[in-house]
N, C-alpha and C positions, 0 to 999 in steps of 0.2 A: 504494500500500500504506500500511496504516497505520502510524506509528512507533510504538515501545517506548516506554512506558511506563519512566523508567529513575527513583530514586528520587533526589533531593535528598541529597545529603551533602558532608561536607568537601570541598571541592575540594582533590586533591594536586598539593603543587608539588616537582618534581623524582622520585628515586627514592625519598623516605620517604616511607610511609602514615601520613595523620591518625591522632593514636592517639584510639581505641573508649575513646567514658566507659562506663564503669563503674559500676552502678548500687549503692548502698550497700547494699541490702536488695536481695534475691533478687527480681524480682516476682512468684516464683511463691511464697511467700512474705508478701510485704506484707501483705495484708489477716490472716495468719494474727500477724504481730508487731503490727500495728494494737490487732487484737484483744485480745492480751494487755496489752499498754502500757495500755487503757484500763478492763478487770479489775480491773490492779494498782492501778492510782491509783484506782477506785472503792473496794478492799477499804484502802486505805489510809486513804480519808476516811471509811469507815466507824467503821476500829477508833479514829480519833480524837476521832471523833463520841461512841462509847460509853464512851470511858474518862474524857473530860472529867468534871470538878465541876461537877454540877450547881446552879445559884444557889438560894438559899431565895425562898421567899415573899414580896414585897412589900408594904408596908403597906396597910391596906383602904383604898378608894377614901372621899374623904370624906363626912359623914355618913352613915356606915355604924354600926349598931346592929346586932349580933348577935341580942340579944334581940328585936327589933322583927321580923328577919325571920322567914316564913315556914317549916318546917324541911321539907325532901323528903319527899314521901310512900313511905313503905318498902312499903306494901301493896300486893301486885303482884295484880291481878284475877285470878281463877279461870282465866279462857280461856288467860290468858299465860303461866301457869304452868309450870314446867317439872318431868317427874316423874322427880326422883333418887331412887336408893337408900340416902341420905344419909339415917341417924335421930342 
């Protein structure tokens, strides 16, 4: 006959039973506190992120002339156009 299959545990010495660890977090659980732990600390780096001072502008890169440049074309071609009800 086949033997059992019996599982691996503390071995008990005498009449006291090993005591049962105890898991910190429930496992049924776990993945649901995981979860939140890592919400938190994102919504944390967030509102840190937007309330910070923003730095100013740096000085322009050398021989840099304003006037020399080029200025952005504002004219947006017909096709591109978008049609608001904006007058």
């Amino acid at each position: 006959m086949a033997k059992k299959n019996q599982k691996s545990t503390e071995r008990q010495f005498g009449k006291t039973k090993p005591q049962e660890k105890k898991p910190l977090i429930d496992p049924k659980y776990k993945n649901t506190f995981w979860t939140g732990v890592t919400i938190i600390i994102l919504i944390i780096f967030f509102i840190i992120n937007n309330t910070r001072f923003v730095p100013e502008q740096g000085p322009y890169p050398p021989r840099y002339n304003a006037s020399t440049e080029p200025a952005p074309d504002s004219i947006i071609p017909a096709p591109l156009r978008m049609e608001t009800n904006n007058k």
